[in-house]
PyMOL Python script that loads the backbone (N, CA, C, O; Angstrom):
from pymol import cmd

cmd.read_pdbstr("""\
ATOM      1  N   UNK A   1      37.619  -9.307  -1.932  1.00  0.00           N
ATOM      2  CA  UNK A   1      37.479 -10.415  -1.005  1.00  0.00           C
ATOM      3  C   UNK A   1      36.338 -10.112  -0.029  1.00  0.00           C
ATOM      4  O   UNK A   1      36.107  -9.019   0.488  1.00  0.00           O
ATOM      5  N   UNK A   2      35.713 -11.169   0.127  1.00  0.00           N
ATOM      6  CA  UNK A   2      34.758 -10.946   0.909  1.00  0.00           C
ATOM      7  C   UNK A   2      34.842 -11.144   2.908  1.00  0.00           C
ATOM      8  O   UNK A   2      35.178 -12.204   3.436  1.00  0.00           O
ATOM      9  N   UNK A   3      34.469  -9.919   3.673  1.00  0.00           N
ATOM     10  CA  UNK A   3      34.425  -9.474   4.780  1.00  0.00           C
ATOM     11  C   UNK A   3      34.056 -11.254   5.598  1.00  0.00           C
ATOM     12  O   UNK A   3      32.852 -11.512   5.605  1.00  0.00           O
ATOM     13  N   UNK A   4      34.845 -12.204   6.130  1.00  0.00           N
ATOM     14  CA  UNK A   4      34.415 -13.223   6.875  1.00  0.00           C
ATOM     15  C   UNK A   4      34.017 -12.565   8.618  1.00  0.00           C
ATOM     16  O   UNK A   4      33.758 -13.390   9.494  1.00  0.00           O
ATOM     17  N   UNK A   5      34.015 -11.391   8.874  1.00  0.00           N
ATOM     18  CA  UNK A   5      33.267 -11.059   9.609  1.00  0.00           C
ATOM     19  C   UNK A   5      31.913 -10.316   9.791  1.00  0.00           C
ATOM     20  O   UNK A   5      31.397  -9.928  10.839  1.00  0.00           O
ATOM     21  N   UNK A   6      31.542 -10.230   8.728  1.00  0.00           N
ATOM     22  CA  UNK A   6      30.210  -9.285   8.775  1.00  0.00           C
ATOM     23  C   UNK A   6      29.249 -10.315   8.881  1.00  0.00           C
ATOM     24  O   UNK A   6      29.519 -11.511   8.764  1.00  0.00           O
ATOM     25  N   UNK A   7      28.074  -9.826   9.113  1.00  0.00           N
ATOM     26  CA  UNK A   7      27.138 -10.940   9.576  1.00  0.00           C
ATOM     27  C   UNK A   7      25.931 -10.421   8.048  1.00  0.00           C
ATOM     28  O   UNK A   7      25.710  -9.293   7.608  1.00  0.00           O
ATOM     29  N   UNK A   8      25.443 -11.614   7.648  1.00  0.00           N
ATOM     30  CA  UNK A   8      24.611 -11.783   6.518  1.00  0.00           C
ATOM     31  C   UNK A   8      22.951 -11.512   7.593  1.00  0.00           C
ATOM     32  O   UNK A   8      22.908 -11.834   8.780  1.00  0.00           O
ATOM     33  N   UNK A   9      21.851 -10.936   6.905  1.00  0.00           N
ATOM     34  CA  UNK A   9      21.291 -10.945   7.065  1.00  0.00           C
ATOM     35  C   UNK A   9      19.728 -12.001   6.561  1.00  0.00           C
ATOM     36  O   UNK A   9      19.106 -11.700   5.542  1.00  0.00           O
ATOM     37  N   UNK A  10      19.408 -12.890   7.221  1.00  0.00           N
ATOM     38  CA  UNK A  10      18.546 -14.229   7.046  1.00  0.00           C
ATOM     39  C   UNK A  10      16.885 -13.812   7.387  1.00  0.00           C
ATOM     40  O   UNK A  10      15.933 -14.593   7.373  1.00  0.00           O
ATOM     41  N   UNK A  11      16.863 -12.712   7.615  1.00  0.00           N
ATOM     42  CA  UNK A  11      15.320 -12.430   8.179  1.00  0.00           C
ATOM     43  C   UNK A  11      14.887 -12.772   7.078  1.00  0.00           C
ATOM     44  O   UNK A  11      15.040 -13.993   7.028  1.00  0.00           O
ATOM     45  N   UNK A  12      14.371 -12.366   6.031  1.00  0.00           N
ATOM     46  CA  UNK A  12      13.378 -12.563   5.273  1.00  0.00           C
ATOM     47  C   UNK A  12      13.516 -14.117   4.749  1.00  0.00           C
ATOM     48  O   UNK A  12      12.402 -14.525   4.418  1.00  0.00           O
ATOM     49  N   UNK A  13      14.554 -15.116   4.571  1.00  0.00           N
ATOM     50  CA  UNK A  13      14.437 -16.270   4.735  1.00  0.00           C
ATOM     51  C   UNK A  13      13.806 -17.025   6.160  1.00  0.00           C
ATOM     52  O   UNK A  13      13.682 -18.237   5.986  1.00  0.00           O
ATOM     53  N   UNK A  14      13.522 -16.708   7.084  1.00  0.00           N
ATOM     54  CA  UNK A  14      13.121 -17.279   8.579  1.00  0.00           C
ATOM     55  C   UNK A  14      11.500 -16.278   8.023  1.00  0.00           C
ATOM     56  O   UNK A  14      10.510 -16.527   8.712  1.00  0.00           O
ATOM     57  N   UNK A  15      11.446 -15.993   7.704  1.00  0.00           N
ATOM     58  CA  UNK A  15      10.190 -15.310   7.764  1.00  0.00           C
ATOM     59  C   UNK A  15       9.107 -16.202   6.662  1.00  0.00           C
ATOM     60  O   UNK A  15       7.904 -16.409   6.819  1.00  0.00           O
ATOM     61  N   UNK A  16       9.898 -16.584   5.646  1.00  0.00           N
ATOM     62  CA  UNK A  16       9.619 -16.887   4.728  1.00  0.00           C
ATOM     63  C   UNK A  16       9.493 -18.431   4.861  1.00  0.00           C
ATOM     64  O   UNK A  16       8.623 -18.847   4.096  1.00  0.00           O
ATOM     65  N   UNK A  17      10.122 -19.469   5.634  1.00  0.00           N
ATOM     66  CA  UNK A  17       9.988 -20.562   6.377  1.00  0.00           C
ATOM     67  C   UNK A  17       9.243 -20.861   7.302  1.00  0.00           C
ATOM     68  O   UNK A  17       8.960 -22.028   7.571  1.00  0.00           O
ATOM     69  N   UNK A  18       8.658 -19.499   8.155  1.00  0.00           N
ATOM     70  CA  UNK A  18       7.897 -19.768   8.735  1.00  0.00           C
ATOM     71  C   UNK A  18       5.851 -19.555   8.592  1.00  0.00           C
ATOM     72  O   UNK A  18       4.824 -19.897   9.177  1.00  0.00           O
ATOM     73  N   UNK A  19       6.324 -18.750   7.374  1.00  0.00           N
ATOM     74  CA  UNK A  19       4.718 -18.823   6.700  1.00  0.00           C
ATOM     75  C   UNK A  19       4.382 -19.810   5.972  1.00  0.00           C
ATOM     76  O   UNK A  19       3.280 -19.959   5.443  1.00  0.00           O
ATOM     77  N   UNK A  20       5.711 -20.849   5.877  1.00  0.00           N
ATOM     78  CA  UNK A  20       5.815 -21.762   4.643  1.00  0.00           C
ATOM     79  C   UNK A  20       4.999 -22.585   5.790  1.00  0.00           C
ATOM     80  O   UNK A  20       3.779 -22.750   5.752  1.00  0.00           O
ATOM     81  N   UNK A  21       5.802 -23.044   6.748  1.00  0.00           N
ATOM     82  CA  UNK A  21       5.433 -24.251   7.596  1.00  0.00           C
ATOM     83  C   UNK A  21       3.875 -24.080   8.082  1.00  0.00           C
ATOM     84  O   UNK A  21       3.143 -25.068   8.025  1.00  0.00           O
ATOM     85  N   UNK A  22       3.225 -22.477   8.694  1.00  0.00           N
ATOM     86  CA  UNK A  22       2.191 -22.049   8.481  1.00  0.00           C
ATOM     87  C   UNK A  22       0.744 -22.584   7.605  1.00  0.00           C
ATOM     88  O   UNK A  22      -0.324 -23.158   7.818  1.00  0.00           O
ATOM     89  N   UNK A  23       1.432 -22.039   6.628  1.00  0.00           N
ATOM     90  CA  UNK A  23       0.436 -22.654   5.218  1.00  0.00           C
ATOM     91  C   UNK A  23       0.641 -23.854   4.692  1.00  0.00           C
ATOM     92  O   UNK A  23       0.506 -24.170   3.510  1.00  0.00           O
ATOM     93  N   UNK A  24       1.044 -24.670   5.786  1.00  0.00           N
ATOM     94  CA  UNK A  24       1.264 -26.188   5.162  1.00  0.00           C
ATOM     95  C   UNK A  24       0.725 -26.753   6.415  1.00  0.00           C
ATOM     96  O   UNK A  24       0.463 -27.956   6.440  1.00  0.00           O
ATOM     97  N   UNK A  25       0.561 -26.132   7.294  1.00  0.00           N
ATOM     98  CA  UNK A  25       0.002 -26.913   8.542  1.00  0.00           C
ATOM     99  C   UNK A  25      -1.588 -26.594   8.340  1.00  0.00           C
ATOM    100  O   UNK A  25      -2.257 -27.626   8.397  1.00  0.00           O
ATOM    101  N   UNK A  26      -2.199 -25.641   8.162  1.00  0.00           N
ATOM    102  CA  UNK A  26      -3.678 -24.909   7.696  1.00  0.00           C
ATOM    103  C   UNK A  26      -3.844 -25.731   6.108  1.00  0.00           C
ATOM    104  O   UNK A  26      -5.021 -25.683   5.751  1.00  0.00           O
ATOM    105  N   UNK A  27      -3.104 -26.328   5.280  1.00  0.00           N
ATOM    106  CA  UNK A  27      -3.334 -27.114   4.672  1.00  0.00           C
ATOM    107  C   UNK A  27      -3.613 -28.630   4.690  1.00  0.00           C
ATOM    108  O   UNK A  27      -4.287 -29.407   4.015  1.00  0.00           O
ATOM    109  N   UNK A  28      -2.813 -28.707   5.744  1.00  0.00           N
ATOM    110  CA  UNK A  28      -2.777 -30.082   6.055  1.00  0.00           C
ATOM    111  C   UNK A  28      -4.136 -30.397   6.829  1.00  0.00           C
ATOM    112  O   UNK A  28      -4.795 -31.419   6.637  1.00  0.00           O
ATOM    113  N   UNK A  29      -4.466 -29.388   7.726  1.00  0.00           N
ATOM    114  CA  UNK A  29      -5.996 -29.399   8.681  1.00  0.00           C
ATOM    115  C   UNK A  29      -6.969 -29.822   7.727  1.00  0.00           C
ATOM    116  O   UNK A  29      -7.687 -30.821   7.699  1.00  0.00           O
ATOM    117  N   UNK A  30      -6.796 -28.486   6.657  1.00  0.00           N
ATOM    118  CA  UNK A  30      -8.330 -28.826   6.089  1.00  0.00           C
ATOM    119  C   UNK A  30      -8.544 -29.769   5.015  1.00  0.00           C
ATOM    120  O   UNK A  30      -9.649 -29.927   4.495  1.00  0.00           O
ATOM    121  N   UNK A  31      -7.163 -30.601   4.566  1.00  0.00           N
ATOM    122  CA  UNK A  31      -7.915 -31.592   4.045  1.00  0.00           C
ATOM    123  C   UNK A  31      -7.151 -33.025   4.707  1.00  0.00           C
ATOM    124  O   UNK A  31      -6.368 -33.699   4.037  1.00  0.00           O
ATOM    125  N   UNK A  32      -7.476 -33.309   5.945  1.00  0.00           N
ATOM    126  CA  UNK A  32      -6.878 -34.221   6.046  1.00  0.00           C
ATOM    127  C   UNK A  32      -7.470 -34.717   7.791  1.00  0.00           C
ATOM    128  O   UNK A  32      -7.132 -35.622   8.553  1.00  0.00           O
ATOM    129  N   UNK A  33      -8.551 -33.531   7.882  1.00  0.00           N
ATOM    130  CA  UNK A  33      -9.365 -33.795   9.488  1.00  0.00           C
ATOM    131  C   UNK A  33     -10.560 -33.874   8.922  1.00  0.00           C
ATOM    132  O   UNK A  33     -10.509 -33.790   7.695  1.00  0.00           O
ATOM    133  N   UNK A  34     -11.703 -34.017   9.413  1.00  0.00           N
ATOM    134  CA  UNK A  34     -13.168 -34.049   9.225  1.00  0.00           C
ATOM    135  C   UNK A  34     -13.381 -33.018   9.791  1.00  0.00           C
ATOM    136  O   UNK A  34     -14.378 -32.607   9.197  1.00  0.00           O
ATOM    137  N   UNK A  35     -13.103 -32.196  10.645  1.00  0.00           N
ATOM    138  CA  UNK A  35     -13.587 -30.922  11.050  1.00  0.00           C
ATOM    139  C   UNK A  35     -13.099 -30.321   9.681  1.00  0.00           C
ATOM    140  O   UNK A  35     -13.824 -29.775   8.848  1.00  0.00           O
ATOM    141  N   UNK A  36     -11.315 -30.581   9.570  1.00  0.00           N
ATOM    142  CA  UNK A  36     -11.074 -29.461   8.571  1.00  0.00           C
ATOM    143  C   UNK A  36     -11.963 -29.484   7.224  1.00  0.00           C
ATOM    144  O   UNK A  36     -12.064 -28.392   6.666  1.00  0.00           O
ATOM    145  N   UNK A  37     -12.699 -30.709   6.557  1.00  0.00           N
ATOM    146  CA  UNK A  37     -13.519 -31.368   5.918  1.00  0.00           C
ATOM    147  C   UNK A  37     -14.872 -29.768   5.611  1.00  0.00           C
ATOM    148  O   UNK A  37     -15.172 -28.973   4.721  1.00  0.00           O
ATOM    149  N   UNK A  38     -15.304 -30.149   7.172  1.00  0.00           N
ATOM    150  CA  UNK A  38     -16.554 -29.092   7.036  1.00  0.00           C
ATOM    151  C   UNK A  38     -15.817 -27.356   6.666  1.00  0.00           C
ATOM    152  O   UNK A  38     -16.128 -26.620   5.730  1.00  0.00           O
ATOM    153  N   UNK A  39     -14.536 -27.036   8.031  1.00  0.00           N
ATOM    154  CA  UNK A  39     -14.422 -25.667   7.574  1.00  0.00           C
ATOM    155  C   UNK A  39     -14.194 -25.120   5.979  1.00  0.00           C
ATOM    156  O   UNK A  39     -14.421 -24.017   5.482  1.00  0.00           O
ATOM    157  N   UNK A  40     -13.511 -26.681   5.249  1.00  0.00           N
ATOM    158  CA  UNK A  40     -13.204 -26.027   3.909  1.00  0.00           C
ATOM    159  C   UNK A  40     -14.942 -25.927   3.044  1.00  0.00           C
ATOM    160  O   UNK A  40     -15.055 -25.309   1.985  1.00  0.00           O
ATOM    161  N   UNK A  41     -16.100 -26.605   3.685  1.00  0.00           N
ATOM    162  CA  UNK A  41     -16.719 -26.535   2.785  1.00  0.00           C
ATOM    163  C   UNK A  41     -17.656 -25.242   2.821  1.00  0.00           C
ATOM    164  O   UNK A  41     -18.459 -24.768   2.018  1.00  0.00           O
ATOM    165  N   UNK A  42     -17.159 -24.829   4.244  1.00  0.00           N
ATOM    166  CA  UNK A  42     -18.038 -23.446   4.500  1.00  0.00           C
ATOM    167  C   UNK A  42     -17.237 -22.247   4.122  1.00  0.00           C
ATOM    168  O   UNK A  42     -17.802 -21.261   3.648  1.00  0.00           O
ATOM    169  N   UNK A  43     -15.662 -22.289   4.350  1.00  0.00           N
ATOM    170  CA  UNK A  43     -14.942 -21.539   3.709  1.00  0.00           C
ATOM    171  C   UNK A  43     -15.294 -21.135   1.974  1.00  0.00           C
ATOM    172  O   UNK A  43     -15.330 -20.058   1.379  1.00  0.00           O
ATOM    173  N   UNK A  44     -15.459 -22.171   1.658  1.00  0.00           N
ATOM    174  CA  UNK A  44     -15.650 -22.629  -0.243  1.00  0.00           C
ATOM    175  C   UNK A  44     -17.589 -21.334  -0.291  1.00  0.00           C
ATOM    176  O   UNK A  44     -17.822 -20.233  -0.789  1.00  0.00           O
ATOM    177  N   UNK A  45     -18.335 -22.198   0.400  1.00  0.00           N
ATOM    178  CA  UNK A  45     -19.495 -20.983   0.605  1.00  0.00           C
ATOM    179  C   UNK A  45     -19.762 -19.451   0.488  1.00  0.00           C
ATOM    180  O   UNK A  45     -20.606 -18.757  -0.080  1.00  0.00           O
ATOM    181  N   UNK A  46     -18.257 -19.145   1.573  1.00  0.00           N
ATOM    182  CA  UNK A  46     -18.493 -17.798   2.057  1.00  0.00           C
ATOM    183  C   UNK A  46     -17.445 -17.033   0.854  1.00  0.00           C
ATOM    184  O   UNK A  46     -17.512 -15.831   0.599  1.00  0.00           O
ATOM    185  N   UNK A  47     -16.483 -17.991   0.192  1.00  0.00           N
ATOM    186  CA  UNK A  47     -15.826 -17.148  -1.197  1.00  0.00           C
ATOM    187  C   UNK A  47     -16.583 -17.007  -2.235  1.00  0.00           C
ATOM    188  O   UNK A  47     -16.462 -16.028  -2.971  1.00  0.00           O
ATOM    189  N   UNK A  48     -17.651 -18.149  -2.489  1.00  0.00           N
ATOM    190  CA  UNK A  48     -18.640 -17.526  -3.395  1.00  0.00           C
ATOM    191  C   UNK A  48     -19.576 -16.660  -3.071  1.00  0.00           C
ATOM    192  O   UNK A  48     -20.103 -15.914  -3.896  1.00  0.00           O
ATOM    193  N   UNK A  49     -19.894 -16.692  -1.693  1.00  0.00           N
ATOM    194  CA  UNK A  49     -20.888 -15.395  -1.907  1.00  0.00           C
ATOM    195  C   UNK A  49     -19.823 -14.196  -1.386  1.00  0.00           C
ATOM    196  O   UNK A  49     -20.160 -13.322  -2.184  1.00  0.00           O
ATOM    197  N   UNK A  50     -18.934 -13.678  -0.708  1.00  0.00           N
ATOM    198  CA  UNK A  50     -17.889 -12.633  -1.297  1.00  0.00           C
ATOM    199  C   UNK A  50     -17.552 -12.966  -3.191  1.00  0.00           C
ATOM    200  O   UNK A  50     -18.522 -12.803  -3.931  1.00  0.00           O
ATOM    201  N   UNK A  51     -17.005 -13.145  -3.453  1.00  0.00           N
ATOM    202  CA  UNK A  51     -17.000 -13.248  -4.889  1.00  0.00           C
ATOM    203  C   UNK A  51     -18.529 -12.936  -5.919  1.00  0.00           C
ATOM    204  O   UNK A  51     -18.588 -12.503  -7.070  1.00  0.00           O
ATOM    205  N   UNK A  52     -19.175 -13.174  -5.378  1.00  0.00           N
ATOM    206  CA  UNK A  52     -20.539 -13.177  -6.066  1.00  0.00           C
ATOM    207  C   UNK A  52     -20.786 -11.159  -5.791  1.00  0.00           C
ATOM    208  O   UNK A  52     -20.936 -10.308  -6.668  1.00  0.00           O
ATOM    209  N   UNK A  53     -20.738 -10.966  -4.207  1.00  0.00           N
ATOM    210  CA  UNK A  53     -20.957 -10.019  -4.128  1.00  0.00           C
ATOM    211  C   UNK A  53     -19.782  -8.480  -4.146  1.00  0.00           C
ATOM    212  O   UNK A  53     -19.881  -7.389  -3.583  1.00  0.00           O
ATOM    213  N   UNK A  54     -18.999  -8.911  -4.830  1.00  0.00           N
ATOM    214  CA  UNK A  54     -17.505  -8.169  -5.489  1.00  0.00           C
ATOM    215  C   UNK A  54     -17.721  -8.017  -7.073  1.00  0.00           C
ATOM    216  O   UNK A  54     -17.112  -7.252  -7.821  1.00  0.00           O
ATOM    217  N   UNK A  55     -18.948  -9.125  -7.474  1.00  0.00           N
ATOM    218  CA  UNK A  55     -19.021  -9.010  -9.331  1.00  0.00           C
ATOM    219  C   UNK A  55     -20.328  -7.716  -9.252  1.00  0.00           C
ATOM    220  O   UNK A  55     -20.418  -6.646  -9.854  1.00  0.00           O
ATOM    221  N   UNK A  56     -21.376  -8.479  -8.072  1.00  0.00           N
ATOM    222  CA  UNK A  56     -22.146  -7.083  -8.122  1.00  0.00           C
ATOM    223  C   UNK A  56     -21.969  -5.888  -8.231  1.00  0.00           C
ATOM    224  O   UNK A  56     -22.125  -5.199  -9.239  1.00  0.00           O
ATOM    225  N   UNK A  57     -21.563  -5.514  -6.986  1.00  0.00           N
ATOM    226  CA  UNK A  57     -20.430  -4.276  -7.114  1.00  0.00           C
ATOM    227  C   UNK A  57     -19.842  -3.796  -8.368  1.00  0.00           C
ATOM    228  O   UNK A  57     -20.148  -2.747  -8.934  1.00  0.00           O
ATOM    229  N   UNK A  58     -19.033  -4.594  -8.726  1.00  0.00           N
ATOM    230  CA  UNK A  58     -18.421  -3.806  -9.811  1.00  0.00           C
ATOM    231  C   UNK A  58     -19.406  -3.594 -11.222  1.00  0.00           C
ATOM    232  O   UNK A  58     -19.191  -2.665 -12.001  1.00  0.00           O
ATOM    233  N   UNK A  59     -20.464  -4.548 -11.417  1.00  0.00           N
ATOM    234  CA  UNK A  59     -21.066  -4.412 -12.697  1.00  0.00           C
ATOM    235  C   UNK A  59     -22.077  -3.118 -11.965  1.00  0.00           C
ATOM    236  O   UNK A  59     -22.431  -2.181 -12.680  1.00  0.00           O
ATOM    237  N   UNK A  60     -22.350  -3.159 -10.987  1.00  0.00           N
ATOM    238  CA  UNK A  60     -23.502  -1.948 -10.928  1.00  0.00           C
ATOM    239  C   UNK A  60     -23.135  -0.938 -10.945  1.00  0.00           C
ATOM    240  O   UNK A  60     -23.749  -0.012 -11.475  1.00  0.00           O
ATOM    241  N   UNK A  61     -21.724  -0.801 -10.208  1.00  0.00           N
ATOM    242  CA  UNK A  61     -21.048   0.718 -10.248  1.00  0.00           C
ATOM    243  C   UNK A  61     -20.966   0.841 -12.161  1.00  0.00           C
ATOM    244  O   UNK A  61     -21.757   1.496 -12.840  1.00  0.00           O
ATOM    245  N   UNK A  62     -19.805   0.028 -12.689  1.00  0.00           N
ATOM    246  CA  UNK A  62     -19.911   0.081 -14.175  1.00  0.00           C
ATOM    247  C   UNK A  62     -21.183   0.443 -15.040  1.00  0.00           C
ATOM    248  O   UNK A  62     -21.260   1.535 -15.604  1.00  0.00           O
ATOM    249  N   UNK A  63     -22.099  -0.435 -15.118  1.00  0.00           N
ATOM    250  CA  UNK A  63     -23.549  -0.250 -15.678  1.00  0.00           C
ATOM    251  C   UNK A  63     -24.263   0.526 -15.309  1.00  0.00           C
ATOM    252  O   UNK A  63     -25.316   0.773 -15.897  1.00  0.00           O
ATOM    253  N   UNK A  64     -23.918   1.059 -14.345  1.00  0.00           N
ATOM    254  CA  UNK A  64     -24.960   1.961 -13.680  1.00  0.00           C
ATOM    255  C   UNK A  64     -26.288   1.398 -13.534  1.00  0.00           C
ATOM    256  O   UNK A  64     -27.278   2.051 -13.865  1.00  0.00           O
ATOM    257  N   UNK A  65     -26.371   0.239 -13.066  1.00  0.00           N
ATOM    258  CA  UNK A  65     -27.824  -0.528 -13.042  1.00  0.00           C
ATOM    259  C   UNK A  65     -28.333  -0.652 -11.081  1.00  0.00           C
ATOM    260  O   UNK A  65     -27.640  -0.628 -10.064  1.00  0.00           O
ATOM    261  N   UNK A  66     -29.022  -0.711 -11.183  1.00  0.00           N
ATOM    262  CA  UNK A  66     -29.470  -0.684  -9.360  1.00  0.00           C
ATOM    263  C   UNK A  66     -28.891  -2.254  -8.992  1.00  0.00           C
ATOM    264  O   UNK A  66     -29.360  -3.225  -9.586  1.00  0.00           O
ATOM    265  N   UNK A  67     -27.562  -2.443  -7.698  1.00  0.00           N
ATOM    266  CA  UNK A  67     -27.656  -4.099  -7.143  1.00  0.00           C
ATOM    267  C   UNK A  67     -28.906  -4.714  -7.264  1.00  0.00           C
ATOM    268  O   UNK A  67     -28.971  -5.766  -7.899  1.00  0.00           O
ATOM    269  N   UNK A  68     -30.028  -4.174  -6.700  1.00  0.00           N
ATOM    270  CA  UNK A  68     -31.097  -5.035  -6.518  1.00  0.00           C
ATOM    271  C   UNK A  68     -31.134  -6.207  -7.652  1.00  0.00           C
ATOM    272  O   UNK A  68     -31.310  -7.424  -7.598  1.00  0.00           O
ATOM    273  N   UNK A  69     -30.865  -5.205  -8.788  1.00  0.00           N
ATOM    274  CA  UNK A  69     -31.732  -5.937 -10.319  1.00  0.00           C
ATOM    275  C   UNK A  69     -30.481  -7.071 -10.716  1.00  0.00           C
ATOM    276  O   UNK A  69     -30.631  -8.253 -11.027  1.00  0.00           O
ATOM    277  N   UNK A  70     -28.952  -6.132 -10.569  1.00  0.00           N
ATOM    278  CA  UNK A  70     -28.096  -7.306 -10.837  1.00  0.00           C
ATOM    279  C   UNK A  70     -28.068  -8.519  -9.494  1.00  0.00           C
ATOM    280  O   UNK A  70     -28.103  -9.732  -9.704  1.00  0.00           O
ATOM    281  N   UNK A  71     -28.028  -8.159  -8.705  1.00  0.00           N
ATOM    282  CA  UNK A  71     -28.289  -9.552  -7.356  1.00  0.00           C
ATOM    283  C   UNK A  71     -29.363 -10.644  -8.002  1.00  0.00           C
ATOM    284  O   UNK A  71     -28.985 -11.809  -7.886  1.00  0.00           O
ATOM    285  N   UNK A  72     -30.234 -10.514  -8.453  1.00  0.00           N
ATOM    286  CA  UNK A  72     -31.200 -10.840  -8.682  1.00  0.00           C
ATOM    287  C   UNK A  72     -30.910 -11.979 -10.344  1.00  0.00           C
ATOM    288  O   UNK A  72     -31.301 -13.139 -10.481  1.00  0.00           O
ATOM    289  N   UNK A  73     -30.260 -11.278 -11.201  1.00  0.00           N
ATOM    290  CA  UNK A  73     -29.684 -11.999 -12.069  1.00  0.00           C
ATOM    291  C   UNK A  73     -28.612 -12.591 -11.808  1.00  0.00           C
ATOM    292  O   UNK A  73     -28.390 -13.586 -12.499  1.00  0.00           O
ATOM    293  N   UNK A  74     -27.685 -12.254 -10.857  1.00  0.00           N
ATOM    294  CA  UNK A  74     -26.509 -13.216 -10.787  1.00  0.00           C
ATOM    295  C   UNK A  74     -26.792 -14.520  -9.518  1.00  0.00           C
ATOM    296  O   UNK A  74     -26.082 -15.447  -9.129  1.00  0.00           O
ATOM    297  N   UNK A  75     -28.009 -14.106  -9.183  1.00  0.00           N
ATOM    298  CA  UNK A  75     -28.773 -15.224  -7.834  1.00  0.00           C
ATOM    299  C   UNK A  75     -29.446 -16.314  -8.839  1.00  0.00           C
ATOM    300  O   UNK A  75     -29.422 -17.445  -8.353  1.00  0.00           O
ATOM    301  N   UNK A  76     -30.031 -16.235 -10.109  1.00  0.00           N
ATOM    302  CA  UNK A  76     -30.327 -16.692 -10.981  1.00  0.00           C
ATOM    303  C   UNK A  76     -29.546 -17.768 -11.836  1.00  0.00           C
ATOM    304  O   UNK A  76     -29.823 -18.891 -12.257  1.00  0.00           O
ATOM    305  N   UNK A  77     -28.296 -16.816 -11.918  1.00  0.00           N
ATOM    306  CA  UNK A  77     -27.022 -17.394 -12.768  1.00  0.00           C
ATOM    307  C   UNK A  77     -26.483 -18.721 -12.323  1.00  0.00           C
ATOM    308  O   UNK A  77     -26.072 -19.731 -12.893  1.00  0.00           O
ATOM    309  N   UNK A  78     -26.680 -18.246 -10.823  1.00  0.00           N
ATOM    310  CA  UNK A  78     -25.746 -19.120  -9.606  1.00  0.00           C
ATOM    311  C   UNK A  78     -26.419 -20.549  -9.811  1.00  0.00           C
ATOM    312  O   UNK A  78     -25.933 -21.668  -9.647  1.00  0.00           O
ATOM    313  N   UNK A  79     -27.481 -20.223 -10.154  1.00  0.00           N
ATOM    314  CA  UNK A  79     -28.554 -21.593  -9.769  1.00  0.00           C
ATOM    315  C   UNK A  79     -27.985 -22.960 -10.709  1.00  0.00           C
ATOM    316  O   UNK A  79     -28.558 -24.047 -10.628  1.00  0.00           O
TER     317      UNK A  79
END
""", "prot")
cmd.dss("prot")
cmd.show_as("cartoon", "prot")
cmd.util.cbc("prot")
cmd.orient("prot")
């Protein structure tokens, strides 16, 4: 039988409700304001060039080729 006095523990549900409501309010901004409009389109910018410069990285370390030369082809690619 189960203890009707012990107390259940809810943290990670309240925690979990409140990143929910979080990431639904930062969703709701950016597509649904004209400011949020611009931040998503500069946000969208700055993941491709992180992303762009995370493929460098890894192909130059891999290939052993100098960034310069791969920057240069994947600045190319991009186009």
């Amino acid at each position: 039988m189960k203890n009707p006095f012990k107390k259940e523990n809810h943290t990670a549900l309240i925690a979990t409700i409140a990143i929910a409501t979080v990431a639904a309010g930062a969703i709701a901004f950016l597509y649904f304001t004209e400011k949020g409009n611009d931040t998503r389109k500069g946000l969208k910018k700055k993941m491709k060039s992180v992303a762009k410069n995370a493929a460098v990285d890894a192909i130059s370390k891999k290939m052993k080729i100098r960034k310069k030369v791969v920057n240069a082809v994947a600045d190319h690619v991009a186009e």
